[in-house]
C-alpha positions in Angstrom: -43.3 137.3 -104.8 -41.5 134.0 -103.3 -44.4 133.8 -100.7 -46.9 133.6 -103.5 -45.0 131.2 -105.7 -44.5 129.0 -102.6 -48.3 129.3 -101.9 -49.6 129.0 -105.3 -47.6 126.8 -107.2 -47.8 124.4 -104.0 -51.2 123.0 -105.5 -50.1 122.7 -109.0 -49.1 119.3 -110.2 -47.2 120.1 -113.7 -47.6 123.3 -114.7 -44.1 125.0 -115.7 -45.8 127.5 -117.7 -48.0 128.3 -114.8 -45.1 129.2 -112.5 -43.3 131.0 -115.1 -46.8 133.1 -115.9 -46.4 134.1 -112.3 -43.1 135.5 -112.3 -43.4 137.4 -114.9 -46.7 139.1 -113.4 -46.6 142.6 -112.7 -50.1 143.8 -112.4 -50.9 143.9 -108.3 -54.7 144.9 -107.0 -55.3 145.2 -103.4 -56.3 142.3 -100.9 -56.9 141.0 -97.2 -53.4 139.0 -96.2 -53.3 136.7 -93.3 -50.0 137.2 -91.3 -49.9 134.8 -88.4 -52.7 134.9 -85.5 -54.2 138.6 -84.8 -52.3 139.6 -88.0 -53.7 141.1 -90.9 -53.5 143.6 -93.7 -54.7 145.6 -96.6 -52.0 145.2 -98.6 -51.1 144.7 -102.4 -50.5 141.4 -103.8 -50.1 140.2 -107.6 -53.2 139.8 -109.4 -54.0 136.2 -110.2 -53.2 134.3 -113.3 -54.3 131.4 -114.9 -52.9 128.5 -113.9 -54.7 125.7 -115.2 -57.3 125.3 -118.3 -59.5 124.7 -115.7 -59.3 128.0 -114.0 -61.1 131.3 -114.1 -60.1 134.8 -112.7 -63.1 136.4 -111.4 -62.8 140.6 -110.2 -64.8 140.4 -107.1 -67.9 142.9 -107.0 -69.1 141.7 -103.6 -67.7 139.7 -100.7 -68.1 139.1 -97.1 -66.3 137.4 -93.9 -67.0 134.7 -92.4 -66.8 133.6 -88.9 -63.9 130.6 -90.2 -62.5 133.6 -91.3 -62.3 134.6 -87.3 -61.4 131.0 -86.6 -58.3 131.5 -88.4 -57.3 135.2 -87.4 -57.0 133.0 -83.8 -55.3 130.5 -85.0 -57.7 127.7 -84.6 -56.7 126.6 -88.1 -53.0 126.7 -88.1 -52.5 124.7 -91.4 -53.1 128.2 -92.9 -49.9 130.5 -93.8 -48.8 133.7 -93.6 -49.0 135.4 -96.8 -52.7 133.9 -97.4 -55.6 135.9 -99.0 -58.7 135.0 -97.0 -62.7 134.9 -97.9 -64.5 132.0 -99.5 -67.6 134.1 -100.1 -68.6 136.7 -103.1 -70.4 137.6 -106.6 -68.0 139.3 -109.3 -67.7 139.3 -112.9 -65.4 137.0 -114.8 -62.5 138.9 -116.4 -60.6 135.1 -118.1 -61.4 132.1 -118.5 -58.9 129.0 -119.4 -59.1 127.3 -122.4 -61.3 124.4 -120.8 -63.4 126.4 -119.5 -66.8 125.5 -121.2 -69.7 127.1 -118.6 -68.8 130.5 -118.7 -67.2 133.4 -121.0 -66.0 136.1 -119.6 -68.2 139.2 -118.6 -70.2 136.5 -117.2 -71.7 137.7 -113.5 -71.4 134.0 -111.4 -71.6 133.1 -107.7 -68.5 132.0 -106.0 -68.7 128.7 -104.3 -67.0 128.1 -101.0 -66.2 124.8 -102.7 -64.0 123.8 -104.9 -64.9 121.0 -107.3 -63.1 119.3 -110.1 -66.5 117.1 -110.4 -64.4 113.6 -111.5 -62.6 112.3 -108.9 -64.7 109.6 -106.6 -65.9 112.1 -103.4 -67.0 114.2 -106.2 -68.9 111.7 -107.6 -70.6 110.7 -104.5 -72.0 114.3 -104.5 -69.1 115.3 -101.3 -67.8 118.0 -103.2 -66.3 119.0 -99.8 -64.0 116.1 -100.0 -62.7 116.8 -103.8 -59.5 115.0 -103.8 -58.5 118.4 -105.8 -60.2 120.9 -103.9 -62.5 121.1 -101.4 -62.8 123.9 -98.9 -59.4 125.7 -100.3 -60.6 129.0 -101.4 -58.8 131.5 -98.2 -57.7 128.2 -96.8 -55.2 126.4 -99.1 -54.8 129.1 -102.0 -55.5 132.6 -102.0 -59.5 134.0 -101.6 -61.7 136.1 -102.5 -61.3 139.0 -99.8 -59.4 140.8 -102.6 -60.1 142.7 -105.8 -59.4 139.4 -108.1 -59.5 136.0 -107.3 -58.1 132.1 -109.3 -61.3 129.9 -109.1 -59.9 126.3 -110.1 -62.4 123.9 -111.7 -64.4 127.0 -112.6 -67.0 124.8 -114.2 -67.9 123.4 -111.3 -67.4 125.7 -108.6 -69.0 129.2 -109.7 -73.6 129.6 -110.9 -74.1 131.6 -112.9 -76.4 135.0 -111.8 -79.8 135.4 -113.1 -80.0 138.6 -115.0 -81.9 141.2 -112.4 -81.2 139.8 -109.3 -80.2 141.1 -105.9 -76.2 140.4 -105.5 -76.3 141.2 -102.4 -78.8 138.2 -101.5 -76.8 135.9 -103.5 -73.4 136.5 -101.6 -75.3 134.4 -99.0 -75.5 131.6 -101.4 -71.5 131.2 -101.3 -71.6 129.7 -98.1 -74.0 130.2 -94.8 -77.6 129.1 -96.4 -76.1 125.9 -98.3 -74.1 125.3 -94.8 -77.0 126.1 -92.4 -79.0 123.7 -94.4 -76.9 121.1 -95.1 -75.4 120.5 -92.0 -77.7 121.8 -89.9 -81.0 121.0 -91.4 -80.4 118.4 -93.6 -78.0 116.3 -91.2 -80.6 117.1 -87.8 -83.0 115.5 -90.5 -85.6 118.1 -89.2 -89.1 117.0 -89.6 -92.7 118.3 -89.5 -94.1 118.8 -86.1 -90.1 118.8 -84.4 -88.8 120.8 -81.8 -85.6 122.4 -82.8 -82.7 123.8 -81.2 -80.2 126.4 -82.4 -77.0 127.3 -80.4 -75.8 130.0 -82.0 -77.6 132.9 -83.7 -75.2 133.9 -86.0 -75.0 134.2 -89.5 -75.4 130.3 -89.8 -77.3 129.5 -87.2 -79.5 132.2 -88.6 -79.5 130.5 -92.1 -80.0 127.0 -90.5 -83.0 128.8 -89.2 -84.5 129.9 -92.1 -83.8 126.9 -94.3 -85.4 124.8 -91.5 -88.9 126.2 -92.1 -88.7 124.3 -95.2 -89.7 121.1 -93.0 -92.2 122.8 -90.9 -91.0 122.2 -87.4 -93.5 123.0 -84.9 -90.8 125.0 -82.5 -87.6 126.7 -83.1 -85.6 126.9 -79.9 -82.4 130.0 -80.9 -80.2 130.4 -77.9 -77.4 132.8 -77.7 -75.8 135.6 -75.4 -76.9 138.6 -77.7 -80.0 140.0 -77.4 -79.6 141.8 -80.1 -79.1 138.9 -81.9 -82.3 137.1 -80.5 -84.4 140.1 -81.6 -83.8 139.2 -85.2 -83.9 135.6 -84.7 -87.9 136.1 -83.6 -88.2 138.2 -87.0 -86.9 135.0 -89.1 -89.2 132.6 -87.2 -88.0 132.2 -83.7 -90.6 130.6 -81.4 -88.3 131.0 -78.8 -85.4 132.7 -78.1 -82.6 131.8 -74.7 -80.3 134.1 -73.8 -78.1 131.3 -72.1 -75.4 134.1 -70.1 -78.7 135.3 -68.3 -80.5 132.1 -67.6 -80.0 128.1 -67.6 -80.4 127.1 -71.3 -80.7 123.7 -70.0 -83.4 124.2 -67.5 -85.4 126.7 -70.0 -85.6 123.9 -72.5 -86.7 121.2 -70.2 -89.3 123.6 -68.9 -90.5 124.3 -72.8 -90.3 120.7 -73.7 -91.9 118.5 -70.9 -88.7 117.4 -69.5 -88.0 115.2 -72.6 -85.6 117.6 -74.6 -85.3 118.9 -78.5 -85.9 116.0 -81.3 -82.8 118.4 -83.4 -80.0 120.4 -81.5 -78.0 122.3 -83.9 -74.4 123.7 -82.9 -73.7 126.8 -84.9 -70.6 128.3 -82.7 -67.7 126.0 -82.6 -66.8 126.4 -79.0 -66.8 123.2 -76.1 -69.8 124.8 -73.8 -72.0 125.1 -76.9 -71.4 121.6 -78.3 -71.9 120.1 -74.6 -75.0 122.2 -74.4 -76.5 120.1 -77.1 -75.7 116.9 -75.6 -77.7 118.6 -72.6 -80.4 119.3 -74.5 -81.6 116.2 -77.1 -84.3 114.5 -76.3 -84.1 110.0 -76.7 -83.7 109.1 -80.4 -83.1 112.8 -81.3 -79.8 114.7 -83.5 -77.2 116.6 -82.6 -75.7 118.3 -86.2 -72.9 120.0 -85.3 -72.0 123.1 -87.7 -69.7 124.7 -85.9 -65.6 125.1 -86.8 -63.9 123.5 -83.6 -60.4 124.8 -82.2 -60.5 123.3 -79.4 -61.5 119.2 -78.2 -64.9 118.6 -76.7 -66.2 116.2 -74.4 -68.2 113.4 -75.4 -70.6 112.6 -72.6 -71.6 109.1 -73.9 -72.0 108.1 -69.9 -75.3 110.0 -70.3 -76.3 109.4 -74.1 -74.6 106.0 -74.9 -78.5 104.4 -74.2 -80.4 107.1 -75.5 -80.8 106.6 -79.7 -78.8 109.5 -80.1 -77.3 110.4 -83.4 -74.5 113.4 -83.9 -73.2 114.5 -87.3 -70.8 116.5 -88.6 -69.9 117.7 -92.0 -68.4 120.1 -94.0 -70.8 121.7 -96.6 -70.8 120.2 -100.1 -73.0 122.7 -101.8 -75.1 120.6 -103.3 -78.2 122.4 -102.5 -77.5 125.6 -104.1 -79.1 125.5 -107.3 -82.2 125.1 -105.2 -81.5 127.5 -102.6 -80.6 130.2 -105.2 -84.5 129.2 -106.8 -86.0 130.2 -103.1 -83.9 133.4 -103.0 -85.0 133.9 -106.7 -88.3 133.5 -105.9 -88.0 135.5 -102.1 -89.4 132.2 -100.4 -86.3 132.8 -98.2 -84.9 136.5 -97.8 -81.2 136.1 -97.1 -80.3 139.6 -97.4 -82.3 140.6 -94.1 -79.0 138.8 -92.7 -76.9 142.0 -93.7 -76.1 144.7 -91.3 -73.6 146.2 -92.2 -72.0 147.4 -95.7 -68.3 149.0 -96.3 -66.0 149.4 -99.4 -63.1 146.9 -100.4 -60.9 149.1 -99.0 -62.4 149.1 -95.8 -61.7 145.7 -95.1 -59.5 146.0 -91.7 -62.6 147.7 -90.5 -65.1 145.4 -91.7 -63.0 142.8 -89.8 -63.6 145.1 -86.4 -66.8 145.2 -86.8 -67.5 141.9 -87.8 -65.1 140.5 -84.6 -67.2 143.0 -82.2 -70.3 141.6 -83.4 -72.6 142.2 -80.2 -71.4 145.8 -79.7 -71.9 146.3 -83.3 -74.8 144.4 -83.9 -73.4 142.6 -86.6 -74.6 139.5 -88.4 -73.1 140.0 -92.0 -71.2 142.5 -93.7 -71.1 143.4 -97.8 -68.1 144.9 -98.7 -68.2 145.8 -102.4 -66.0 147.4 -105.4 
């Protein structure tokens, strides 16, 4: 109980009724606690409370893990503490809503935002929800996530969508997180355009996403490379042109040989790891974009001796989820088919090995995993 009082209360400003709600709890449900690098369990926990008007507790029906959520099972995130729930991803039903709450009632079946946004402060006005000078990515990060039977959704006004009645939870689990990142950060910041040659490095779950989304712009060639050839199967079913497998052959040299000699106009990093960042500054052709996706533990080197004359632009960013309205119309409307990306499917209370499976994702053939009530 002190490690969730020191966790939870941490983000309150002035809430004394808050912090006594959460002594007082008794009801527990089971979740997915972080304890330290290579350290995890399934494990009970108190059930969240309110805490703010502005807050909803949401029972989780669906959730998944996320590659971040590897990141920080290494220790490549170290500002997250032992005792945290992870997950920033899920579909559930609302069990309470605050007394501010004005979107959504409870029984109310909503997507859960890997964003947190109290929607007034001035990042949130500028549409970087990512940046919320209240939120942000905090969800498994700063305060407890959704990897768990409950979950606390601050600023639940703006930070949960509602789900059409009929469709495919499943499907819209990828609308917590990997389609609005692929796109935003991969698609939208490579500003992909019609008649482009595009790289992906990395054919995971959001390199995947980033490339479906980027067939919105109709690029002439998608480039996927990755070590998996399992993985590069599928990528040809979502629209692959090509596909690299960069541990067998020279990624570098194959794309040269595919593009004239002149490179990629968009090279999109989707692992997170120095070799695969450096590929792209390898690959990207004069006046092209490197958008980096990718969640980086370690530093990278910046070759500007070989791109400082070259036009070249890199992004990064973290995603603001400000296209998921519109991506959940394409799921809605099966323009896009997110739920192809699912390979696997386990109870809750399988979690520890949903993370095993996930973590050996080429001997599993993994992409992403449901795990449901």
């Amino acid at each position: 109980m002190e490690n969730l009082v020191s966790n939870e209360v941490s983000i309150l400003t002035d809430a004394p009724s808050a912090i006594n709600s959460l002594l007082v709890n008794n009801a527990t449900m089971k979740a997915l606690v972080y304890h330290g690098p290579g350290k995890k369990a399934w494990e009970g926990k108190p059930k969240p409370l309110i805490q703010e008007t502005t807050d909803a507790i949401v029972k989780i029906l669906k959730t998944t893990i996320c590659g971040t959520d590897l990141h920080i099972m290494k220790g490549d995130l170290p500002e997250v503490t032992a005792g945290r729930i992870l997950g920033h991803e899920g579909v559930g039903i609302i069990e309470e809503v605050g007394s501010s709450v004005s979107n959504f009632k409870k029984g109310d079946h909503v997507i859960i935002s890997c964003i947190t946004s109290c929607g007034k402060c001035e990042y949130c006005k500028k549409g970087m929800y990512s940046h919320c000078e209240k939120g942000g990515w905090i969800l498994g990060y700063m305060i407890d996530g959704t990897q768990a039977e409950y979950v606390r959704i601050p600023y639940a006004d703006n930070s949960l969508y509602p789900i059409p009645e009929g469709s495919d939870e499943e499907a819209l689990v990828m609308l917590s997180d990997i389609l609005p990142t692929g796109f935003e950060c991969g698609v939208l910041n490579g500003q992909v355009k019609p008649g482009d040659t595009i790289a992906i490095v990395g054919a995971g779950p959001v390199g995947m996403a980033a490339l479906l989304t980027a067939q919105f712009y109709t690029p002439a060639e998608i480039i996927v490379i990755d070590q998996d050839d399992n993985r590069l199967e599928v990528a040809k079913t979502f629209g692959a042109t090509h596909t690299i497998n960069s541990s067998t052959n020279n990624a570098i040299e194959k794309i040269m040989a595919l593009t004239n000699g002149k490179g990629v106009d968009t090279a999109i990093e989707a692992v997170g790891v120095p070799a695969t960042f450096e590929l792209c500054e390898a690959i990207i052709a004069a006046g092209g974009h490197i958008a980096n996706i990718g969640v980086h533990g370690k530093s990278v080197t910046l070759h500007l001796e070989t791109l400082w004359s070259r036009n070249i632009s890199i992004t990064t960013r973290l995603v603001d989820t400000v296209t998921t309205p519109m991506l959940l119309k394409t799921v809605q409307s099966k323009k896009i088919q997110p739920k192809k990306l699912i390979t696997h499917r386990f109870k809750l209370d399988q979690m520890i090995e949903a993370y095993d499976t996930f973590g050996n994702a080429a001997k599993e053939k993994a992409l992403k995993v449901i795990l449901e009530k």
